[in-house]
C-alpha positions as CSV (number, residue, x, y, z in Angstrom):
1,X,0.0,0.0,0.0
2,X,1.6,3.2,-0.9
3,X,1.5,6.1,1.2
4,X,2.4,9.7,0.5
5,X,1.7,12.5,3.4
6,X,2.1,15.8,4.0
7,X,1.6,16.7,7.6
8,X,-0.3,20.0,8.5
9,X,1.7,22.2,10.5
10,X,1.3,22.6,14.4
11,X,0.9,26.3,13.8
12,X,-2.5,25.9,12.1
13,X,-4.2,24.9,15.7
14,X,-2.2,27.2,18.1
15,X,-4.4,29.3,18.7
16,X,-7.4,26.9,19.1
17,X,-5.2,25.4,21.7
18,X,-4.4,29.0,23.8
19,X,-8.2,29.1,23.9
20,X,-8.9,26.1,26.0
21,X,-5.7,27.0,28.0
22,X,-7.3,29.8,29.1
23,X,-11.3,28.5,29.0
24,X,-10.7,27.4,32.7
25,X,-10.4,31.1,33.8
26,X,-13.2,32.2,32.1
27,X,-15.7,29.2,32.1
28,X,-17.4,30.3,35.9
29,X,-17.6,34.0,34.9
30,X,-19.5,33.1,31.3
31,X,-21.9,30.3,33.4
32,X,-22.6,33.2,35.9
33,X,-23.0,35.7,33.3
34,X,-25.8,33.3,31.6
35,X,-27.5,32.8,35.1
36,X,-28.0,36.3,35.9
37,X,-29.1,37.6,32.4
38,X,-26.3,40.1,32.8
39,X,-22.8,41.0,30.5
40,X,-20.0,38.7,31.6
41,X,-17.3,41.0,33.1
42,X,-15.5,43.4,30.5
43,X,-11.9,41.6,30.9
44,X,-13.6,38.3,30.9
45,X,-15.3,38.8,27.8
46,X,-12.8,41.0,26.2
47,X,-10.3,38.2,27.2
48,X,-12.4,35.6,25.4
49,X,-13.1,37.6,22.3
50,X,-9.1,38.1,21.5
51,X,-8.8,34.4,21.8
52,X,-11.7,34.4,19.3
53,X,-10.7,36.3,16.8
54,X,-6.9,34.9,16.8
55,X,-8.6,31.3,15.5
56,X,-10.2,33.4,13.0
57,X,-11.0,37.1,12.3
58,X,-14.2,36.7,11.2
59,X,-15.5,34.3,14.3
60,X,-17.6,36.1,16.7
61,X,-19.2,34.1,19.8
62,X,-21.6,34.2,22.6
63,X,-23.0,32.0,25.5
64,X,-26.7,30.9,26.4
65,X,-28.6,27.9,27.6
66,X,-27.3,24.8,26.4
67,X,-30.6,24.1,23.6
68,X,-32.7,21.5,24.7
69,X,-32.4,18.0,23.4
70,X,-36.2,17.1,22.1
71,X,-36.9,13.3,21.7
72,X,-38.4,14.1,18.7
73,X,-39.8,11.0,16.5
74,X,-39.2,8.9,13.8
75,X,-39.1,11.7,11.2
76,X,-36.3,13.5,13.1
77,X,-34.3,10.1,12.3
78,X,-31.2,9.9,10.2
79,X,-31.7,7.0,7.7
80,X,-29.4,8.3,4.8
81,X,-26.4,5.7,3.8
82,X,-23.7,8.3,5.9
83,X,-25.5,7.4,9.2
84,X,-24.2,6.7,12.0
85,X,-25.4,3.4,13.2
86,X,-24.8,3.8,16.8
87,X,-26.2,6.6,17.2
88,X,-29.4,5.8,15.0
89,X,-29.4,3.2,17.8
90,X,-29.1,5.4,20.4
91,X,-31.9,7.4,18.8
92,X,-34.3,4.5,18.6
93,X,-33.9,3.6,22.3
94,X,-34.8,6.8,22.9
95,X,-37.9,6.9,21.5
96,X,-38.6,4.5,24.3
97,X,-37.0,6.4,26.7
98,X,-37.3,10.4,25.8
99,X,-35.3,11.0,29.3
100,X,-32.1,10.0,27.5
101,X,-32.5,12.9,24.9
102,X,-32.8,15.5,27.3
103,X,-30.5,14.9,29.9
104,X,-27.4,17.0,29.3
105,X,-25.3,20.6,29.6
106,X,-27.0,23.5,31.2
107,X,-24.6,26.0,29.2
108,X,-23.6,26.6,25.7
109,X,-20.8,28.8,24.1
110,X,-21.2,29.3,20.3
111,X,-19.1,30.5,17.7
112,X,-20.6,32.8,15.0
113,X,-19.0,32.5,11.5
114,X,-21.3,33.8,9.3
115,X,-20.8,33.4,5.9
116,X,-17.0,33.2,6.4
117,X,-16.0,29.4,5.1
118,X,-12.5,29.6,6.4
119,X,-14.2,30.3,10.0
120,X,-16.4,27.8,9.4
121,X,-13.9,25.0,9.0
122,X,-12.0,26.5,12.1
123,X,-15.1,26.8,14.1
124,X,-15.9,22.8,13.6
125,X,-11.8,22.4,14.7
126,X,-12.3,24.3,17.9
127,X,-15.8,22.5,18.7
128,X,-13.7,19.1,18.3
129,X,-11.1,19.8,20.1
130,X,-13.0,20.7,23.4
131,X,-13.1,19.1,26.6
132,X,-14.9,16.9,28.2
133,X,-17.2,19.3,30.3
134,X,-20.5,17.9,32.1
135,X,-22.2,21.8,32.0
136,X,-20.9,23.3,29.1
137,X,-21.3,22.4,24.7
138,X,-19.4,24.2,22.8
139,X,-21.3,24.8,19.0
140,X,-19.5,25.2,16.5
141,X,-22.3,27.5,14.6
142,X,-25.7,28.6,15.9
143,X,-28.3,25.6,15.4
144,X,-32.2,26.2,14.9
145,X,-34.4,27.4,17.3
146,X,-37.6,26.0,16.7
147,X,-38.9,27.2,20.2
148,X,-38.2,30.5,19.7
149,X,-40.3,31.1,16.4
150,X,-43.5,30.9,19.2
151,X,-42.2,33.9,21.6
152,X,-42.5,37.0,21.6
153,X,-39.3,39.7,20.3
154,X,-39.1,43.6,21.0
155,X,-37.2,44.7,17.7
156,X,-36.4,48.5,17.7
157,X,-39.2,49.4,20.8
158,X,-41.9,46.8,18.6
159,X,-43.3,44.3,20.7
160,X,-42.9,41.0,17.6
161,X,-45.4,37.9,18.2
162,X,-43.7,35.6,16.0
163,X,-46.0,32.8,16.2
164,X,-47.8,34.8,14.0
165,X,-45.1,34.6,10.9
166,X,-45.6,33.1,8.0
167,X,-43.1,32.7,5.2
168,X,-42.9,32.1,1.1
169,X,-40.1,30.1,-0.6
170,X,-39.2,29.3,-4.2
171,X,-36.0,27.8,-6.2
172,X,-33.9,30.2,-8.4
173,X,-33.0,27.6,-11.0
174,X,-30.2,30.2,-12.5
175,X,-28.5,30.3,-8.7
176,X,-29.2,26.9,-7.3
177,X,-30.5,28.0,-4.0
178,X,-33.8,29.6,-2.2
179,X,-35.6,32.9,-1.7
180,X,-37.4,33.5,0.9
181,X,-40.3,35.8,2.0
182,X,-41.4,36.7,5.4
183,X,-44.3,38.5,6.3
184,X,-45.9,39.6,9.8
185,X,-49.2,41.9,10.3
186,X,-47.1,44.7,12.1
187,X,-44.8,45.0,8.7
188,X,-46.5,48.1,7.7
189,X,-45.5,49.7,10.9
190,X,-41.6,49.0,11.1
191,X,-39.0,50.5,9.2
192,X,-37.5,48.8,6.4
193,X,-34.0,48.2,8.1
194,X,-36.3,46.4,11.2
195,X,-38.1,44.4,8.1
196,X,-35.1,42.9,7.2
197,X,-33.7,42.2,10.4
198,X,-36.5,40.5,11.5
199,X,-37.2,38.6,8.6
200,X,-33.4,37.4,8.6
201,X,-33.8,36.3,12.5
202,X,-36.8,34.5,11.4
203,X,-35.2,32.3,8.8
204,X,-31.9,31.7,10.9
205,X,-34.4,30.6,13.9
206,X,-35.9,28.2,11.1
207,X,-32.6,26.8,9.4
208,X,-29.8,27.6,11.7
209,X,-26.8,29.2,10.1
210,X,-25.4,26.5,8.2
211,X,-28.2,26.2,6.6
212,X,-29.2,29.5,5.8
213,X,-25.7,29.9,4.4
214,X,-26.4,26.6,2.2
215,X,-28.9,27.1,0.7
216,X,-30.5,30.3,1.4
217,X,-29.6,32.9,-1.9
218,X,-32.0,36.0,-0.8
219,X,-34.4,36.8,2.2
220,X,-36.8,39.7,2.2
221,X,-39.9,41.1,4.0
222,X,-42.9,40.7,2.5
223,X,-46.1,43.4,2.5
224,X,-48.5,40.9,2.2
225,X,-49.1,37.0,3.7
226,X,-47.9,35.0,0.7
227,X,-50.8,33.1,-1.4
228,X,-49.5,29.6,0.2
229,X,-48.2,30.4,3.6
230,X,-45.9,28.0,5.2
231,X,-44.9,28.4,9.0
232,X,-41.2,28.9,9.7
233,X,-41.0,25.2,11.3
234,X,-41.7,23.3,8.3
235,X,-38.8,25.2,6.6
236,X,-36.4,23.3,7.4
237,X,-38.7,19.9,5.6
238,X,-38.8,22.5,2.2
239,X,-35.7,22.8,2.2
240,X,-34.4,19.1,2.2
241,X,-37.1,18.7,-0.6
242,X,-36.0,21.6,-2.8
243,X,-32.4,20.2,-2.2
244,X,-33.2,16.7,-3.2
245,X,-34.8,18.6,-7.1
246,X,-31.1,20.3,-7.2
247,X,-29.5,17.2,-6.5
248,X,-29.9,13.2,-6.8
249,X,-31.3,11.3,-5.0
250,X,-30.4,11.0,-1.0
251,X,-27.6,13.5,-2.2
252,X,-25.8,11.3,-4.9
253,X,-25.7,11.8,-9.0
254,X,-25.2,8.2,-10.5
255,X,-23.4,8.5,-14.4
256,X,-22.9,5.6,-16.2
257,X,-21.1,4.9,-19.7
258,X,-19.4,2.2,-22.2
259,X,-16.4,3.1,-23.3
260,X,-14.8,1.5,-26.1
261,X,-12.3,-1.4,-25.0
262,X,-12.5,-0.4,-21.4
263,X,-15.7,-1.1,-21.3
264,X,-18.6,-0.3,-18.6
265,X,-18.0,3.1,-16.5
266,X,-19.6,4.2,-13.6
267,X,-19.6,7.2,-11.6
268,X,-21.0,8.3,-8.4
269,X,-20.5,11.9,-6.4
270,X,-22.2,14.1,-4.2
271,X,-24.4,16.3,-5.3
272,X,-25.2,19.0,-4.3
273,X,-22.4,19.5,-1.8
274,X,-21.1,22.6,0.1
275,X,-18.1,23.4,2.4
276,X,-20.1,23.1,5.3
277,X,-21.7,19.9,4.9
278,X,-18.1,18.4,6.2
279,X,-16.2,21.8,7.5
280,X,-13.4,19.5,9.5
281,X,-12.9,17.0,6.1
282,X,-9.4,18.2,4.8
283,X,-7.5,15.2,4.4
284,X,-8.3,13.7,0.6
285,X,-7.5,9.9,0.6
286,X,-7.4,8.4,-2.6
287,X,-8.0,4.7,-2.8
288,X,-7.6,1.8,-5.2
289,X,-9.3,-1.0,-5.1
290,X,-9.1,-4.0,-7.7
291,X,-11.5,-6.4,-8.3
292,X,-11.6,-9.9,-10.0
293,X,-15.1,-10.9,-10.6
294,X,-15.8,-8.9,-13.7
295,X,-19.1,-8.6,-15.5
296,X,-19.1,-8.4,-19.0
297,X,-18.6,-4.7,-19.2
298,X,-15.5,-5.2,-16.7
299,X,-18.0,-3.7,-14.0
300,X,-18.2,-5.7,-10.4
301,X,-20.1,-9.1,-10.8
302,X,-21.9,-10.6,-7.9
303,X,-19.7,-12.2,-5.5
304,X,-17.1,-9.0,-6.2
305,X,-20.0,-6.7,-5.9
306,X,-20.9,-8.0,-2.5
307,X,-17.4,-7.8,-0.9
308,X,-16.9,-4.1,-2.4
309,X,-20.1,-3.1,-0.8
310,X,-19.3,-4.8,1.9
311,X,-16.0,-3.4,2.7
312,X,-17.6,0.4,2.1
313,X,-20.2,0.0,4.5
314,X,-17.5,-0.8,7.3
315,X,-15.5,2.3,6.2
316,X,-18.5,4.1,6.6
317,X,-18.7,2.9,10.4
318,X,-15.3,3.7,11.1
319,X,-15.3,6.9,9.7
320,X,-18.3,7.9,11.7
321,X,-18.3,11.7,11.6
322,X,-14.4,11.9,10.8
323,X,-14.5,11.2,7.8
324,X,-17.0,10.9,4.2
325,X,-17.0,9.1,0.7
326,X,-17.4,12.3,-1.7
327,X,-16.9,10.4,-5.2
328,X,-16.6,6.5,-6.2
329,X,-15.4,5.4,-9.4
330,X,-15.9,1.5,-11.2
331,X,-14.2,0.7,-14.5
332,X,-12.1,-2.1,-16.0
333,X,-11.4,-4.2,-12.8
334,X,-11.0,-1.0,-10.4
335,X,-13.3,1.1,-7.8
336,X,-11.5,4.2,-7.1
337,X,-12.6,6.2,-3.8
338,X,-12.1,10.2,-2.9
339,X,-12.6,10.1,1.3
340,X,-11.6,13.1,2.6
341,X,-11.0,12.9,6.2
342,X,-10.7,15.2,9.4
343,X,-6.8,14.9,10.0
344,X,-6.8,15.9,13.7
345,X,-9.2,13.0,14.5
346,X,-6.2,9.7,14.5
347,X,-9.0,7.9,12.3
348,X,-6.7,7.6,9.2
349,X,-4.1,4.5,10.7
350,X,-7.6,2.8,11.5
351,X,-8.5,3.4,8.4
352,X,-5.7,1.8,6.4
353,X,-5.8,-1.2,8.4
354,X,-9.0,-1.7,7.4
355,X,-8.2,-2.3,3.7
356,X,-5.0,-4.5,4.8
357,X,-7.0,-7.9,4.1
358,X,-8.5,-6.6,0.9
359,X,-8.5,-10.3,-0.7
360,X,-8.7,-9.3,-4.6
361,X,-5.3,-7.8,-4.8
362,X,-3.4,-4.9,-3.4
363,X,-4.9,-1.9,-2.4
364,X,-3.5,1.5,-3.3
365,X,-3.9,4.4,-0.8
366,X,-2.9,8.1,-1.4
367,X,-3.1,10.9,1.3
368,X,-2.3,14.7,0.9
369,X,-3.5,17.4,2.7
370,X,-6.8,19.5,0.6
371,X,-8.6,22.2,2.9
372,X,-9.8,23.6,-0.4
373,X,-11.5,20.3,-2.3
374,X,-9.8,21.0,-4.9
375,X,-8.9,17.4,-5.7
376,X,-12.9,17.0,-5.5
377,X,-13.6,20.0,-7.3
378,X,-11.1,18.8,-10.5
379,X,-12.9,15.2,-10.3
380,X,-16.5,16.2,-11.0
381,X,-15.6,20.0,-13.0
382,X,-15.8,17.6,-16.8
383,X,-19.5,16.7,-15.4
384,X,-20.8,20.1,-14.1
385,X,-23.4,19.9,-16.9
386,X,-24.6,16.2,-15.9
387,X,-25.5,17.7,-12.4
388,X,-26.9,20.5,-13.7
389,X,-24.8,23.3,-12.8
């Protein structure tokens, strides 16, 4: 198996690591500061946002309840192919036993990095390198806020019911992503600048900020309740389903081809897929697997088949959330792989073991270090027009 590395250097997580150096000094101030409904104390929170802003200029931050953990039901289940079977146990059990959803921190500190992807990616790094801590989470990016969408705001001295929103939301087929429209009653009395503040609050309440980032191409106020009104909660269903017409189907494009002598050809990638579906994924690991029972197009037949989808599905399980299968490639006796992996997580020599007793022949493994997809981004550029782009 032949490696080739390039290790990233200490440098890029310095300052990730002088944060929690310091977190101890400032962790009791922040809980305090969230239990009285008050500022923290001007050095501790001018202390906190220097370390801030040295991970990344554009990160801003702030602290809060911990959000709760609903038990939700079986339509808050992950089922796609990248789940994580643990915990899609731990989820079942817990329909059973809704306690085990909602136990947890009382506090939460979370980093704000707006439409920054370079924060982003060092946002998810700081969120995985924290410590254990039984009252504190640390979020890497503000979630949704369902519960919030039914209380009550005061924008700008205007007392805001928002249970009372309601919201449009459309496709731009020439952009890719969604508009939305947000109307409330009181919209003829606010200011245009509050419109559009509220309106953006709204849809970040709904979505959370990756999300709205995703997928979200325009939001604006509306002067009238939109002719099919949808409440903000069941935006975050819309979306999925306008997703799913951008893309294929549980977020794969399948191509397939003959080409002359080579025979059959097969291709399958993401799509669509953003920065901040996998913001810690910078390691690209390119893998080649042979396979000897061939079809007559040179494709996988059965009893190779089985083994190859076999062997994915425990890669998938080791990977858990440090790592995902962005593109897979079958011609002419080979499956090729793009896995791009978090390389601060010591998954990778795990990894590589597993394809050790790959019994068709010897397995090929390339590593290099790709913060920028760009090994990705040359793979499926020849098929932008296939997926619609």
């Amino acid at each position: 198996m032949a490696l080739f590395r390039r290790r990233r250097s200490a440098d890029s997580t310095s300052a990730v690591t002088a944060f929690w150096d310091a977190w101890p000094t400032a962790r009791d101030a922040l809980a305090n500061a969230v239990e009285t409904d008050q500022p923290a104390p001007s050095e501790v929170s001018e202390q906190v946002s220097e370390l801030i802003k040295k991970i990344h200029p554009d990160l801003d931050w702030e602290v809060g309840r911990a959000p709760s953990r609903p038990s939700g039901g079986l339509d808050d289940l992950d089922l796609s192919m990248d789940a994580d079977p643990s915990k899609l146990l731990e989820q079942l059990a817990a329909l059973d036993d809704p306690s085990r959803l909602t136990e947890g921190p009382v506090y939460a500190m979370t980093l704000r990095p707006g439409t920054s992807e370079e924060a982003r990616v060092q946002s998810e790094r700081w969120s995985r390198s924290a410590p254990e801590d039984e009252q504190w989470t640390f979020l890497p990016v503000r979630r949704a806020d369902h519960e919030k969408l039914s209380s009550t705001v005061t924008w700008d001295d205007h007392e805001l019911d928002l249970s009372h929103v309601s919201v449009s939301m459309r496709v731009n087929q020439a952009t890719g992503q969604i508009e939305v429209g947000v109307y409330h009653p009181d919209n003829m009395f606010l200011s245009e600048e509050t419109r559009q503040g509220v309106a953006e609050h709204v849809t970040l309440l709904a979505l959370g900020e990756d999300d709205l980032v995703r997928w979200i191409g325009k939001v604006a106020p509306l002067d009238e309740s939109p002719l099919d009104p949808l409440s903000p909660t069941a935006m975050p269903a819309v979306v999925r389903q306008m997703v799913d017409l951008l893309g294929g189907p549980g977020g794969w494009v399948t191509l397939e081809r003959k080409v002359p002598i080579q025979g059959g050809w097969e291709l399958r990638i993401r799509h669509p897929l953003t920065r901040r579906d996998f913001p810690a994924l910078s390691l690209c690991v390119q893998v080649v697997v042979p396979y000897t029972h061939l079809d007559g197009d040179k494709l996988p037949a059965a009893e190779s088949l089985s083994a190859l989808t076999e062997l994915e599905e425990r890669l998938t399980v080791l990977l858990g959330d440090n790592g995902a299968l962005f593109v897979r490639q079958t011609t002419g006796g080979r499956r090729s792989y793009h896995y791009y992996l978090d390389p601060d997580s010591g998954v990778l020599p795990e990894f590589e073991a597993a394809l050790l007793d790959w019994p068709e022949g010897e397995v090929k493994l390339r590593t290099h270090l790709d913060p920028e997809w760009s090994q990705f981004n040359a793979v499926r550029r020849p098929f932008k027009r296939h997926l619609g782009e």
